[in-house]
MIVO-602091 format. One record per residue (C-alpha): x, y, z; residue in one letter. Coordinates in nm, 2 decimals. Layout:
{c1->X; c2->Y; c3->Z; r->a}
...
END
This chain:
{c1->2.43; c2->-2.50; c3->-1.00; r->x}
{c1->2.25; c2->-2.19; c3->-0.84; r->x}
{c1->1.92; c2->-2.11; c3->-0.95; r->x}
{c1->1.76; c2->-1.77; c3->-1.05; r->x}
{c1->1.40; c2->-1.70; c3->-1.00; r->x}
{c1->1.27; c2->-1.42; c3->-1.19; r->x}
{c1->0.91; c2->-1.32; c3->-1.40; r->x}
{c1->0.82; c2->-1.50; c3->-1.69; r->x}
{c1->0.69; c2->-1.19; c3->-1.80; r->x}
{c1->0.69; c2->-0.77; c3->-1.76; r->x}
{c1->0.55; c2->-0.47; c3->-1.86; r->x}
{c1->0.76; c2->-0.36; c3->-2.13; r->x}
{c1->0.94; c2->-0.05; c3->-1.95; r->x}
{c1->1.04; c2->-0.25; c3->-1.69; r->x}
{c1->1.22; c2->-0.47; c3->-1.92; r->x}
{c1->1.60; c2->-0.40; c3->-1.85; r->x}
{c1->1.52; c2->-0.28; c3->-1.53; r->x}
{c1->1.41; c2->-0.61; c3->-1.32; r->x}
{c1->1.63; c2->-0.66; c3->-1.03; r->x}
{c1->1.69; c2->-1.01; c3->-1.13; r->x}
{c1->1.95; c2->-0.82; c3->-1.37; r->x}
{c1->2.17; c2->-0.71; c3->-1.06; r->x}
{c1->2.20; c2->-1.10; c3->-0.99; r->x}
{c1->2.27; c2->-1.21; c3->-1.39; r->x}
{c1->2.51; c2->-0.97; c3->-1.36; r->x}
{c1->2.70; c2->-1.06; c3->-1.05; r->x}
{c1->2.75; c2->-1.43; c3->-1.19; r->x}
{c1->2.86; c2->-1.36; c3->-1.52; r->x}
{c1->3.13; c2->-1.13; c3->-1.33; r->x}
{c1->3.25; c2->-1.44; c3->-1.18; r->x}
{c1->3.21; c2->-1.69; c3->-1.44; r->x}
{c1->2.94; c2->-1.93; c3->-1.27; r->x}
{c1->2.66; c2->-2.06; c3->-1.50; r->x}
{c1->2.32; c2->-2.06; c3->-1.31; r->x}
{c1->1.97; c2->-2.22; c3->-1.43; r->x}
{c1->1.62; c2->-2.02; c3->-1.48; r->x}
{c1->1.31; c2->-2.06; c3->-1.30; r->x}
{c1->1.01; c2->-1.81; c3->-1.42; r->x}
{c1->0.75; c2->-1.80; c3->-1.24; r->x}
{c1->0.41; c2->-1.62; c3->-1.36; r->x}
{c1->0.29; c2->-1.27; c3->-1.17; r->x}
{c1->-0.03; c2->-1.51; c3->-1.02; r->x}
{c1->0.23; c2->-1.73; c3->-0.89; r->x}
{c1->0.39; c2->-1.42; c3->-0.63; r->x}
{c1->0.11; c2->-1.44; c3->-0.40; r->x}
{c1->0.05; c2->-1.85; c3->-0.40; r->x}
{c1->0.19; c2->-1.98; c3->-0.05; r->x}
{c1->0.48; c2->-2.17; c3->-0.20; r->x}
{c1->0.60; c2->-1.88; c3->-0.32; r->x}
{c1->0.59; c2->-1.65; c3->0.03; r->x}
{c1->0.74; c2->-1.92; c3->0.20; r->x}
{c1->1.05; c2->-1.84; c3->-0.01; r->x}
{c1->0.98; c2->-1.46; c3->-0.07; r->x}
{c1->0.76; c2->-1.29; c3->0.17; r->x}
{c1->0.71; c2->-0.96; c3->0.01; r->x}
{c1->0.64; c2->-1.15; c3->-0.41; r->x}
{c1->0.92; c2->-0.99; c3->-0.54; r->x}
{c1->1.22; c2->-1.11; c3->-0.73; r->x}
{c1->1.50; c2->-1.20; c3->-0.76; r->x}
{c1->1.51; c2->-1.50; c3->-0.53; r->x}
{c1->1.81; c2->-1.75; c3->-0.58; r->x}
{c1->1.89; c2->-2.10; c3->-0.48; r->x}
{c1->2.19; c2->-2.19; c3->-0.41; r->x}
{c1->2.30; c2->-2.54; c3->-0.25; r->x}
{c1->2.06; c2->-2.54; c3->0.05; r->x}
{c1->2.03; c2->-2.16; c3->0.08; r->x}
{c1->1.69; c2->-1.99; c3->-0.09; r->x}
{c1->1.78; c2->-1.60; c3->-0.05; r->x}
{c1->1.60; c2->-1.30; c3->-0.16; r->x}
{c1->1.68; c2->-0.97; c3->-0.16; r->x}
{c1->1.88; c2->-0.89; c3->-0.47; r->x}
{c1->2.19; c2->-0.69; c3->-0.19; r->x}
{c1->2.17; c2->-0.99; c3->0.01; r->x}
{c1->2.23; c2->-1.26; c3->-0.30; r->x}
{c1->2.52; c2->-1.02; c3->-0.42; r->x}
{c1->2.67; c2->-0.99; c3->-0.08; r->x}
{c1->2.64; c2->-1.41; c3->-0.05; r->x}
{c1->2.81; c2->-1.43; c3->-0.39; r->x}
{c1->3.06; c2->-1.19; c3->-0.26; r->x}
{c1->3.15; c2->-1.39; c3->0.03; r->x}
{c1->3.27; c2->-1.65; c3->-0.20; r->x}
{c1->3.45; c2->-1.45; c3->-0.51; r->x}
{c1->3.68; c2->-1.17; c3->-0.43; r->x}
{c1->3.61; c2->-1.06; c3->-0.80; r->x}
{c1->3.27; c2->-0.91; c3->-0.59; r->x}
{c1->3.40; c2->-0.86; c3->-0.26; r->x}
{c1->3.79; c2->-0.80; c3->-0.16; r->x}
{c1->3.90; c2->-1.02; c3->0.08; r->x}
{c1->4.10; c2->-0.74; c3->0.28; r->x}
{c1->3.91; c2->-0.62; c3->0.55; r->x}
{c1->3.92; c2->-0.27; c3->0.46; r->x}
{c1->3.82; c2->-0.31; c3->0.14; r->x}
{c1->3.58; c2->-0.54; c3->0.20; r->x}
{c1->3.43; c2->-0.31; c3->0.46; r->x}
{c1->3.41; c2->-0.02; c3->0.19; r->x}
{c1->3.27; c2->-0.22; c3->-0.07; r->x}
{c1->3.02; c2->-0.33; c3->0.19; r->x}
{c1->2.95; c2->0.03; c3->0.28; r->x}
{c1->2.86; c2->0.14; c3->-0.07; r->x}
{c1->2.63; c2->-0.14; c3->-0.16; r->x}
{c1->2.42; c2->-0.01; c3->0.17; r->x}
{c1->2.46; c2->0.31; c3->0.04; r->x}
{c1->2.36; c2->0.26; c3->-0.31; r->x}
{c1->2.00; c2->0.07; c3->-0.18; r->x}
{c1->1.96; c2->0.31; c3->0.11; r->x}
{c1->2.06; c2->0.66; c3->0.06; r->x}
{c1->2.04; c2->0.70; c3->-0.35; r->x}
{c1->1.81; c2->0.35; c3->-0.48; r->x}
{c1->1.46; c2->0.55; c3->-0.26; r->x}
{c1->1.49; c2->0.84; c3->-0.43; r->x}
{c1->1.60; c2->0.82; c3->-0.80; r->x}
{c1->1.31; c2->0.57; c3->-0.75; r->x}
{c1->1.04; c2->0.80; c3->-0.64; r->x}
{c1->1.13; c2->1.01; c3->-0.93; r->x}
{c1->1.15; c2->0.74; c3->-1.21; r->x}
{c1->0.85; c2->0.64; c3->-1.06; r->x}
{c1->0.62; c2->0.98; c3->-1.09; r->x}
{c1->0.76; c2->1.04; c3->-1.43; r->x}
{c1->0.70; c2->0.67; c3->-1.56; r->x}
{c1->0.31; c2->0.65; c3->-1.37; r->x}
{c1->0.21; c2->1.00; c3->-1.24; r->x}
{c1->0.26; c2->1.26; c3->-1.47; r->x}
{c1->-0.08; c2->1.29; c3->-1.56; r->x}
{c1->-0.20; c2->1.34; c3->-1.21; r->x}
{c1->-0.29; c2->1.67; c3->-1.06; r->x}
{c1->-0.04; c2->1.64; c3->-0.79; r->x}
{c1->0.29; c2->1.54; c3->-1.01; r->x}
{c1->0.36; c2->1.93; c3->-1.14; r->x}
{c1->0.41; c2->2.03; c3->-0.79; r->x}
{c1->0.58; c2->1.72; c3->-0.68; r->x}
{c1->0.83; c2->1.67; c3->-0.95; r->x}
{c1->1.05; c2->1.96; c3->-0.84; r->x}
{c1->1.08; c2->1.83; c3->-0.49; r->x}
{c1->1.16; c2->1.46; c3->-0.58; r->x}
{c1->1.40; c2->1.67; c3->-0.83; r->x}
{c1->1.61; c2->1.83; c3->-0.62; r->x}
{c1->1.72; c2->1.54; c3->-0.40; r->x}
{c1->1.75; c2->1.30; c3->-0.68; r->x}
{c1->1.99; c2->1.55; c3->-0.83; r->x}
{c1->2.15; c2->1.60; c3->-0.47; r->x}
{c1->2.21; c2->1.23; c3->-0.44; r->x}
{c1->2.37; c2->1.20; c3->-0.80; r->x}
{c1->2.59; c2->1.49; c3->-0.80; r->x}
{c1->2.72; c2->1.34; c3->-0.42; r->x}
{c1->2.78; c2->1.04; c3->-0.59; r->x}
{c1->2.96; c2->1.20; c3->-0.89; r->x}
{c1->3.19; c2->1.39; c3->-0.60; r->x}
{c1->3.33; c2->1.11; c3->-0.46; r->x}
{c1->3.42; c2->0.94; c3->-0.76; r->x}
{c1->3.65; c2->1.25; c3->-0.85; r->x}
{c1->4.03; c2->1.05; c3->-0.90; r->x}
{c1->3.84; c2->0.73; c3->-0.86; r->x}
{c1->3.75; c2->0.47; c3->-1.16; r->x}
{c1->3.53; c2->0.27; c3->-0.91; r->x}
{c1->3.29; c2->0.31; c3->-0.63; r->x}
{c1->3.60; c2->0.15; c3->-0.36; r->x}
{c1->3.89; c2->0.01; c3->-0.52; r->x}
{c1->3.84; c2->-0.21; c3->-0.81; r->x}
{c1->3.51; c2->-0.29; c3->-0.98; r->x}
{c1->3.30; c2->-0.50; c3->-0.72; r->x}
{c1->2.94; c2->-0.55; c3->-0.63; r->x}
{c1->2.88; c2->-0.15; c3->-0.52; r->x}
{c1->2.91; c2->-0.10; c3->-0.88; r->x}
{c1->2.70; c2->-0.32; c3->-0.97; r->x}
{c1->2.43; c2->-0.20; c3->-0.73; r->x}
{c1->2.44; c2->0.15; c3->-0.75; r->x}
{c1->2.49; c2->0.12; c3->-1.17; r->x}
{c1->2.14; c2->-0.04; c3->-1.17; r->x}
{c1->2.03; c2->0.23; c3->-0.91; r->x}
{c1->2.17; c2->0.48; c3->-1.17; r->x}
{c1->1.97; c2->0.34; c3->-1.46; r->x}
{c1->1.68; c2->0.43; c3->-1.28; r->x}
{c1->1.66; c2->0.78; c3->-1.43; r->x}
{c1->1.76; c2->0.61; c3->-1.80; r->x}
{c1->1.63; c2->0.86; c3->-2.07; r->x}
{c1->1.60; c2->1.10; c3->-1.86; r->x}
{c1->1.90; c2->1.34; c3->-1.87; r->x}
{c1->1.98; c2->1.39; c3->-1.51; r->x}
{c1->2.26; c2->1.16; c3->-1.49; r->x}
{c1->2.46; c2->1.35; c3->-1.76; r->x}
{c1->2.47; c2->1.66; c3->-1.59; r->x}
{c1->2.72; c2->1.50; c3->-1.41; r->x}
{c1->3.06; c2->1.41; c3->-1.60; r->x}
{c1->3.22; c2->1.16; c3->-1.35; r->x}
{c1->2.86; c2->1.00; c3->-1.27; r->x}
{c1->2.80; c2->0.93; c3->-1.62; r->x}
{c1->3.17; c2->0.84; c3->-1.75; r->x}
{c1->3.13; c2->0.56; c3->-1.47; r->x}
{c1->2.81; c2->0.43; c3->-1.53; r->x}
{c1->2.94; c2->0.40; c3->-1.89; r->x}
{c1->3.30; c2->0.22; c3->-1.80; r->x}
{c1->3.04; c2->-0.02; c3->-1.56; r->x}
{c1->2.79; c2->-0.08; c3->-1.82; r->x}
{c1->3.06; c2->-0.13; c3->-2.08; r->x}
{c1->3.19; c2->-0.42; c3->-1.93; r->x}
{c1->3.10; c2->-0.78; c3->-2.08; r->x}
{c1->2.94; c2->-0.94; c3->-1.79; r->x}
{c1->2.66; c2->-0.67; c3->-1.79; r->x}
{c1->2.60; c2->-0.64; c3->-2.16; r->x}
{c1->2.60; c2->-1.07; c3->-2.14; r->x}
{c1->2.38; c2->-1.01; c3->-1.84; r->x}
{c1->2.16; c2->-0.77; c3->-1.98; r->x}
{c1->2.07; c2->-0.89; c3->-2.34; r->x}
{c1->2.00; c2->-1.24; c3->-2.13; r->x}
{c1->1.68; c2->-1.05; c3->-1.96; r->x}
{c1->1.58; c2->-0.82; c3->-2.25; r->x}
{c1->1.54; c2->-1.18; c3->-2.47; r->x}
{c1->1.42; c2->-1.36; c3->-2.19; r->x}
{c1->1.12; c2->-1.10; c3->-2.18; r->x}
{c1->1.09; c2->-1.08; c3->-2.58; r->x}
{c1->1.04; c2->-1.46; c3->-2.58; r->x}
{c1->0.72; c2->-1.39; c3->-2.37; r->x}
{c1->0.60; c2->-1.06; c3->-2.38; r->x}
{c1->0.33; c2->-0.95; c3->-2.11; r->x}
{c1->0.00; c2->-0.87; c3->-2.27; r->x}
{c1->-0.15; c2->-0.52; c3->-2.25; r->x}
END
């Protein structure tokens, strides 16, 4: 049985948001029950640790006599093995590919600058000026994305890991209102966070982090 690593604890607004999610996610999409390991946020740096992530991040699964991090990596190795994530057509599995580099390359950087000024910087003397910039191609990047879904339900084809990726990329900018200026953007993110796996996946996390909240 794979195993997920992930923090036994987080700040409360990232809770929701940890990448471990994209991974809980994936496997309830394809039905495969996984165990837990939690580590604590002194454990990242210890040796043991960087010897299976280097950078102190998460997620990291194990699986058989693969340790993988990288949370595009983990879903394109799960993909490999269910065409639920990944078609098996080479087209299709080339497009699907496609858009999960997209989503972490050319959308994941900046919604994230922007989530992150508004959630740590606003009260810095720099953020009024910077907040239109990091603005404009955030919006950019989300109304490209709303484009091509015009006549589309899905990112390429059926639902697959792309949606999975760029749905949490999406989520970024929760609460924020830029995503519903754009009616195809949000009425996916909606038919992708609708689905069972990703509410199953989701309220897994947010109890995981209740059960041991991280002090202030």
């Amino acid at each position: 049985m794979p195993t997920l690593t992930t923090f036994r604890s987080v700040p409360s607004f990232a809770v929701g948001h940890v990448r471990d999610l994209r991974v809980r996610w994936a496997l309830e999409e394809i039905g495969q029950p996984y165990d837990m390991r939690l580590i604590g946020f002194e454990e990242k740096d210890s040796p043991a640790y960087r010897r299976e992530q280097p950078f102190g991040q998460v997620p990291v699964l194990q699986d058989g006599d693969l340790t993988l991090f990288e949370s595009g990596a983990i879903l394109l190795h799960l993909g490999e093995r269910h065409p639920a994530l990944l078609p098996r057509d080479p087209a299709e599995r080339a497009n699907v590919t496609m858009w999960m580099f997209a989503a972490l390359n050319s959308v994941e950087p900046y919604l994230g600058n922007l989530a992150n000024l508004v959630a740590f910087s606003m009260d810095q003397p720099w953020a009024a000026a910077q907040r239109p910039v990091l603005e404009e191609i955030a919006l950019k990047r989300l109304g490209q994305v709303d484009a091509w879904l015009e006549g589309r339900a899905y990112l390429a084809g059926d639902f697959s890991a792309a949606d999975i990726l760029m749905t949490t990329v999406v989520r970024l900018l929760d609460g924020m209102g830029y995503v519903e200026r754009f009616a195809r953007l949000t009425a996916w993110r909606d038919r992708c966070t609708a689905r069972p796996a990703y509410r199953k996946a989701l309220a897994d996390q947010v109890a995981q982090f209740a059960a041991a909240p991280m002090a202030a």
